[in-house]
NUBA-63278 format. One record per residue (C-alpha): residue number from 1; residue in three letters; x, y, z negated. Coordinates in nm, 2 decimals. Layout:
{NUM, ALA, {X, Y, Z}}
...
This chain:
{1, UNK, {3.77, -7.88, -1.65}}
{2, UNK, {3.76, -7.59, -1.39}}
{3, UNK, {3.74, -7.25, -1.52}}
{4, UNK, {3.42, -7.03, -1.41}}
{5, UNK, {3.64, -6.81, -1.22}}
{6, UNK, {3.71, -7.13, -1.02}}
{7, UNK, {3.34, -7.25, -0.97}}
{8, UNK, {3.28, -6.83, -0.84}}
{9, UNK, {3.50, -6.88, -0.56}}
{10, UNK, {3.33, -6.87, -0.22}}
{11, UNK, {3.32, -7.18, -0.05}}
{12, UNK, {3.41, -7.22, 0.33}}
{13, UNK, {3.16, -7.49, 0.43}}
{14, UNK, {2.91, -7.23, 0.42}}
{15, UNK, {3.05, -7.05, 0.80}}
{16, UNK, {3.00, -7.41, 0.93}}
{17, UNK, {2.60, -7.33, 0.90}}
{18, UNK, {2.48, -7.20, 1.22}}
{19, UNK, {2.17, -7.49, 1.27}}
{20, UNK, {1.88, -7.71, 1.05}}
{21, UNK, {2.12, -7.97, 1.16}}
{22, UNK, {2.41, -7.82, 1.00}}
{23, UNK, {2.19, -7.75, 0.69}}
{24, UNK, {2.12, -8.16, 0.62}}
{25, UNK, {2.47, -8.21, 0.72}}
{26, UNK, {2.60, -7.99, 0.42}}
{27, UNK, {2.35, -8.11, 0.12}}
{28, UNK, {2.41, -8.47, 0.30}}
{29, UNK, {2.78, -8.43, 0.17}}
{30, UNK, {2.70, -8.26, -0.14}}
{31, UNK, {2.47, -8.54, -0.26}}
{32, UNK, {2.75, -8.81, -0.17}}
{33, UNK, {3.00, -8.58, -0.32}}
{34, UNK, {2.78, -8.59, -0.69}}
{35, UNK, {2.65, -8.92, -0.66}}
{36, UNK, {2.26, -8.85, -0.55}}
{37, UNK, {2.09, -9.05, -0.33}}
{38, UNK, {1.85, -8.79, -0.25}}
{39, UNK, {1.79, -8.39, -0.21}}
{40, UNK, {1.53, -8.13, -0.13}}
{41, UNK, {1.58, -7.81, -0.02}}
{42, UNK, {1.27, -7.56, -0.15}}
{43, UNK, {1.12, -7.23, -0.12}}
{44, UNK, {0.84, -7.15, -0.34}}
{45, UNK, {0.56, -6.93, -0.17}}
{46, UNK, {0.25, -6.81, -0.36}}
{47, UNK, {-0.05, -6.95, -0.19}}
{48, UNK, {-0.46, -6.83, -0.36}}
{49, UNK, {-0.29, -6.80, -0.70}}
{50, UNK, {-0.12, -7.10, -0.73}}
{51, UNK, {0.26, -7.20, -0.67}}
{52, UNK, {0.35, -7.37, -0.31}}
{53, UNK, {0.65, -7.60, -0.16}}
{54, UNK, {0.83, -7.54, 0.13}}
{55, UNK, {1.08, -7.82, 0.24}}
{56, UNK, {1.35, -7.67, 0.41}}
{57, UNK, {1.50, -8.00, 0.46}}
{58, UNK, {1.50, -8.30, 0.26}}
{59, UNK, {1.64, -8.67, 0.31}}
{60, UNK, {1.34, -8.81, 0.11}}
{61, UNK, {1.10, -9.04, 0.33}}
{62, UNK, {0.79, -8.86, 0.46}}
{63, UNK, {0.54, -9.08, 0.27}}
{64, UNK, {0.67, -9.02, -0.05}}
{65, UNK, {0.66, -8.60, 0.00}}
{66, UNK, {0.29, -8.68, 0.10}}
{67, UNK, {0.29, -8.90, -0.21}}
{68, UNK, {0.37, -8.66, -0.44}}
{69, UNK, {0.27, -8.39, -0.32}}
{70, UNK, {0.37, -8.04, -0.23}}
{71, UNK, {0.23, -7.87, -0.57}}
{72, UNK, {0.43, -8.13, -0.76}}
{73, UNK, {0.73, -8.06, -0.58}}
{74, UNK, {0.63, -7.70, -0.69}}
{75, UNK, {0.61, -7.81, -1.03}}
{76, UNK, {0.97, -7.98, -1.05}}
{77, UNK, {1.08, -7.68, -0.91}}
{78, UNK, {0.96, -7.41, -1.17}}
{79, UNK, {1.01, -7.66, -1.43}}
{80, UNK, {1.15, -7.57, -1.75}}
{81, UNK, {1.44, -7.79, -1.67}}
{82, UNK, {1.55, -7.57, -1.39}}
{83, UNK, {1.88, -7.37, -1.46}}
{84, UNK, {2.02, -7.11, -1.31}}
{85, UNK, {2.42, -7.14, -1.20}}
{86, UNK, {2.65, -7.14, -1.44}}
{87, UNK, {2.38, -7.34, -1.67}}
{88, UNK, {2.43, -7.69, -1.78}}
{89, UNK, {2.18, -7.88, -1.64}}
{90, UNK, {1.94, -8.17, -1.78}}
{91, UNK, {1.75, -8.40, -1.57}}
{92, UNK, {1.38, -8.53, -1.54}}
{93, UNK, {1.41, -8.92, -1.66}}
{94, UNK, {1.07, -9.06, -1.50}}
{95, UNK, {1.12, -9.35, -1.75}}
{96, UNK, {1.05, -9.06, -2.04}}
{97, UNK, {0.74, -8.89, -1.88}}
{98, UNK, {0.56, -8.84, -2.22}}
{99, UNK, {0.85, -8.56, -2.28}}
{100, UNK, {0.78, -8.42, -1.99}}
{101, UNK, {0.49, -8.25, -2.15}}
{102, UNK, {0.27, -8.06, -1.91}}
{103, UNK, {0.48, -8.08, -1.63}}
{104, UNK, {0.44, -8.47, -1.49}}
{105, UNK, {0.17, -8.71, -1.58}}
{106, UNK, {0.26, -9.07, -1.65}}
{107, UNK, {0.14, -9.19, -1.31}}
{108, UNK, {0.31, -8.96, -1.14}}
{109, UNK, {0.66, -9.06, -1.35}}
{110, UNK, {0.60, -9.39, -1.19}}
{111, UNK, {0.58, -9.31, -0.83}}
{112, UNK, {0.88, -9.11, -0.88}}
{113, UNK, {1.07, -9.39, -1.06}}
{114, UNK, {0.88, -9.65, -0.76}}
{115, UNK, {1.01, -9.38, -0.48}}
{116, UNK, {1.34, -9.38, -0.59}}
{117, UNK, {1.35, -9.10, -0.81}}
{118, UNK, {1.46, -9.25, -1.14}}
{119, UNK, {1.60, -8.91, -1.26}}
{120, UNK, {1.62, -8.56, -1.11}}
{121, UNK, {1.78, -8.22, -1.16}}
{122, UNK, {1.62, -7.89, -1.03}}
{123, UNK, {1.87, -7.63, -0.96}}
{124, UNK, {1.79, -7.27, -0.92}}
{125, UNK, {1.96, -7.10, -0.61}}
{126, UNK, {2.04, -6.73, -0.62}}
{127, UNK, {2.03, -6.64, -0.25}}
{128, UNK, {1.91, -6.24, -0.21}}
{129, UNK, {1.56, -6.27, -0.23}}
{130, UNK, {1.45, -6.59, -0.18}}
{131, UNK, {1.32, -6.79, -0.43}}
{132, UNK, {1.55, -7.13, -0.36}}
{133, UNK, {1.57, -7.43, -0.50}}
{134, UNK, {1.74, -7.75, -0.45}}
{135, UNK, {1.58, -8.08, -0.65}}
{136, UNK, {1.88, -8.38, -0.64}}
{137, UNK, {1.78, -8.70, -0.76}}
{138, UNK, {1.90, -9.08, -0.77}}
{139, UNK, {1.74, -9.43, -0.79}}
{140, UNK, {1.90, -9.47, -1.16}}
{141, UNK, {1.93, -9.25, -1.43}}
{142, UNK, {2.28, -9.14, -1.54}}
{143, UNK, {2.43, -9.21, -1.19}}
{144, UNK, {2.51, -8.82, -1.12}}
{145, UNK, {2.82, -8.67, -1.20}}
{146, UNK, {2.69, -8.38, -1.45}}
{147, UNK, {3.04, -8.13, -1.42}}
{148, UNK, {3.00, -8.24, -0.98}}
{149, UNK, {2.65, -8.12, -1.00}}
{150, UNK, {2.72, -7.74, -1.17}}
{151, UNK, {3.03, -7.70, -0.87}}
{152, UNK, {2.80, -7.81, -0.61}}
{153, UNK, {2.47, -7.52, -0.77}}
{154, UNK, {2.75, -7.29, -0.66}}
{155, UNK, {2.85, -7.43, -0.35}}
{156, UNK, {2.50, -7.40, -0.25}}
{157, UNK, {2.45, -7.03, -0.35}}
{158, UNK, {2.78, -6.91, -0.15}}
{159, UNK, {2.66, -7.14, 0.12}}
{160, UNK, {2.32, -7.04, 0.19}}
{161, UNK, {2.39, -6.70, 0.14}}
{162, UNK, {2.57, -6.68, 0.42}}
{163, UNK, {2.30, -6.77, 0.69}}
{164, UNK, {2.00, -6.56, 0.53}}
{165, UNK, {1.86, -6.55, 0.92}}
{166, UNK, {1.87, -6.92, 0.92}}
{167, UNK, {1.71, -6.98, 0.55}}
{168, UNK, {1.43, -6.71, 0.63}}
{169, UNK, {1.33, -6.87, 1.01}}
{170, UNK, {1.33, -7.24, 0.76}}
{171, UNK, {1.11, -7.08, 0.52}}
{172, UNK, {0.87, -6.85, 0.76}}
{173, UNK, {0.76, -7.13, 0.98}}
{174, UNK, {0.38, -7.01, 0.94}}
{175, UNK, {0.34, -7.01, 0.58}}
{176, UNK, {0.00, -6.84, 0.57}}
{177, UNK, {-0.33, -6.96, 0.57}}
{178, UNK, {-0.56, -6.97, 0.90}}
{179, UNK, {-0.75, -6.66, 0.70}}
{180, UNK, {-0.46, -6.49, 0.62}}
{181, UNK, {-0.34, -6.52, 0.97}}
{182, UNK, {-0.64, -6.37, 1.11}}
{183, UNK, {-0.65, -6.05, 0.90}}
{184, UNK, {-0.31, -6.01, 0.96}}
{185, UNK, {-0.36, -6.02, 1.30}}
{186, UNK, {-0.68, -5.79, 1.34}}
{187, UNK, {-0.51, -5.56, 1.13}}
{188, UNK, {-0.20, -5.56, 1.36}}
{189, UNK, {-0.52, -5.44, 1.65}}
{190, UNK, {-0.57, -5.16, 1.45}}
{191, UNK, {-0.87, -5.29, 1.27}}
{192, UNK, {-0.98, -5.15, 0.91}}
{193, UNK, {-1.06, -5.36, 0.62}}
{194, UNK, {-1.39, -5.32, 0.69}}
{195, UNK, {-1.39, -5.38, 0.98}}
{196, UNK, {-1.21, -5.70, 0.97}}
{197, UNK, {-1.44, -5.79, 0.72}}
{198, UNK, {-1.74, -5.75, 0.95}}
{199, UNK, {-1.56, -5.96, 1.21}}
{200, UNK, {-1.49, -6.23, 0.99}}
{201, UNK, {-1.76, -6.24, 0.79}}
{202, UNK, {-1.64, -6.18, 0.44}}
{203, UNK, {-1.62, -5.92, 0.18}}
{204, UNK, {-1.39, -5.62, 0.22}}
{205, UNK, {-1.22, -5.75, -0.11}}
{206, UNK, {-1.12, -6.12, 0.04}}
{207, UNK, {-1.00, -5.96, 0.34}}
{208, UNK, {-0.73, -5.71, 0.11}}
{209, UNK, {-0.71, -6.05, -0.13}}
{210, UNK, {-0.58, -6.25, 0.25}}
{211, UNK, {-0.36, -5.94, 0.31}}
{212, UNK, {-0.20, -5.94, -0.03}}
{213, UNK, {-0.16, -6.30, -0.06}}
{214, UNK, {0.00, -6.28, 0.31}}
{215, UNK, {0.23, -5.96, 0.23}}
{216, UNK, {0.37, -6.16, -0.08}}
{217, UNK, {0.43, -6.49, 0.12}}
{218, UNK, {0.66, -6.26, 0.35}}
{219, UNK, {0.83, -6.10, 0.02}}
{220, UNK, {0.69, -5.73, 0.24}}
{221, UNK, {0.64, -5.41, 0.09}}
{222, UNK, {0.32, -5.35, 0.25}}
{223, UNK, {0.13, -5.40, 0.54}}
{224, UNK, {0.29, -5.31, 0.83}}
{225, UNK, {0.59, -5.50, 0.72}}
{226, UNK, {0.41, -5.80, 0.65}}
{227, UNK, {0.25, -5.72, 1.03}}
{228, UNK, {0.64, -5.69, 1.14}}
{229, UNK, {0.76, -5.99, 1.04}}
{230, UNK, {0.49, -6.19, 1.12}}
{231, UNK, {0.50, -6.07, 1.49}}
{232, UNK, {0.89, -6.14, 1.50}}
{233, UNK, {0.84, -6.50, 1.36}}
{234, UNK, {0.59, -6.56, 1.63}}
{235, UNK, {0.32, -6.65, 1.41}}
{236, UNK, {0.06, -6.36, 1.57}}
C-alpha cells in the first residue's frame, strides 16, 4: 500500500493541461486507470438560495444530465458521502436508495442505475477557492478500484491546481441569472441601487439580493470586483 507521503506527491500530468480538450483527456485516463466508466467534473455555484451544478466536463450523454438534473447533480455532490482527499471513500449503490435517506428518491435511483450509474463516488477537490468536485461512476457496483480511486482524488487536486486560469474561464461561463446580469451591468454605468431598481422595476432590496447572489457566484469581495470579473469574462 503507498504511504501518504507517496499519494502527496505532485503529479506531472497536470503541466499537460493547457485546453478543455486536455481537461477530458486527463479524467478520460483517470477513469480507465480506476475502472469507471464515467466522470463529471463540478463546480457548485449558489444560485436564489439553493445549491447549483456546473459541468466542467463530463463523458456522461447529454440526455441523461438533462435527466437528472443539474440540482441532483448538486445533491451527489454535497452529499454526505463526499470525502475530502486523504478520506476513504464510500459510494452511492442506486440498487440501495432507501439508505440514501434524503439525498435520492427511489425513482431517481433507477434512472441512475438505467443510465448507467449503478454506483458512484463524489470526491471533494481542494483547488484554492473553488468549490470542485469530481463524481466517478460505473454501470456495476464494485467495479472501481477503491485504493486507485484515493491516488487518482489527489492526482486531481495537484492537477487542477495548476491551471486555475483554465478551471475559472470552465466555471465562469455566465453563471448568473438574466436579472443578476442586468444589475451588474447598470451598476457597472454607474447606476445606484435605486436607481437600478427604478429601471428595472423592482424593489431596491431584489436589486442588492441580484448583486449579492451575483458577487457570491464570482467568489468577489464586493461589488466592483464582482463588476471586474464579469467584464473580463465577457459576460457584460
Amino acid at each position: 500500500m503507498s504511504s501518504p507521503a507517496a499519494l502527496l506527491q505532485p503529479d506531472a500530468s497536470g503541466s499537460r493541461l493547457t485546453s478543455r480538450g486536455d481537461l477530458t483527456s486527463f479524467f478520460m485516463q483517470l477513469a480507465a486507470d480506476i475502472g469507471a466508466d464515467s466522470y463529471m467534473l463540478v463546480a457548485i455555484v449558489h444560485d436564489q438560495d439553493r445549491n447549483d451544478a456546473r459541468i466542467l466536463s463530463s463523458n456522461w450523454i447529454f440526455d441523461g444530465i438533462e435527466l437528472i438534473g443539474k440540482r441532483l447533480i448538486a445533491n451527489l455532490a454535497l452529499g454526505p458521502l463526499t470525502v475530502a482527499p486523504g478520506v476513504r471513500p464510500k459510494p452511492l449503490v442506486a440498487a440501495h436508495a432507501p439508505d440514501a435517506g434524503a439525498l435520492l428518491s427511489g425513482e431517481e435511483a433507477r434512472l441512475l442505475d438505467v443510465l448507467g450509474h449503478a454506483e458512484i463516488y463524489s470526491l471533494r477537490l481542494n483547488v484554492g477557492r473553488q468549490r470542485l468536485f469530481v463524481l466517478f461512476s460505473a454501470a456495476e457496483a464494485g467495479k472501481i478500484d477503491l485504493a486507485a480511486l484515493m491516488k487518482a482524488q489527489i492526482k486531481c487536486c495537484y492537477a487542477l491546481s495548476s491551471i486555475p486560469q483554465l478551471i475559472a474561464a470552465a466555471s465562469m461561463q455566465d453563471p448568473l441569472s438574466d436579472r443578476e446580469r442586468e444589475c451588474l451591468f447598470w451598476v457597472s454605468e454607474g447606476k445606484t441601487t435605486d436607481e437600478v431598481a427604478v429601471i428595472l422595476g423592482v424593489s431596491s432590496n431584489t436589486v442588492n439580493s441580484y448583486i449579492t447572489h451575483a458577487i457570491q457566484k464570482f467568489a468577489a469581495s464586493n461589488r466592483a470586483m464582482a463588476i471586474a470579473t464579469a467584464i473580463r469574462s465577457g459576460i457584460i
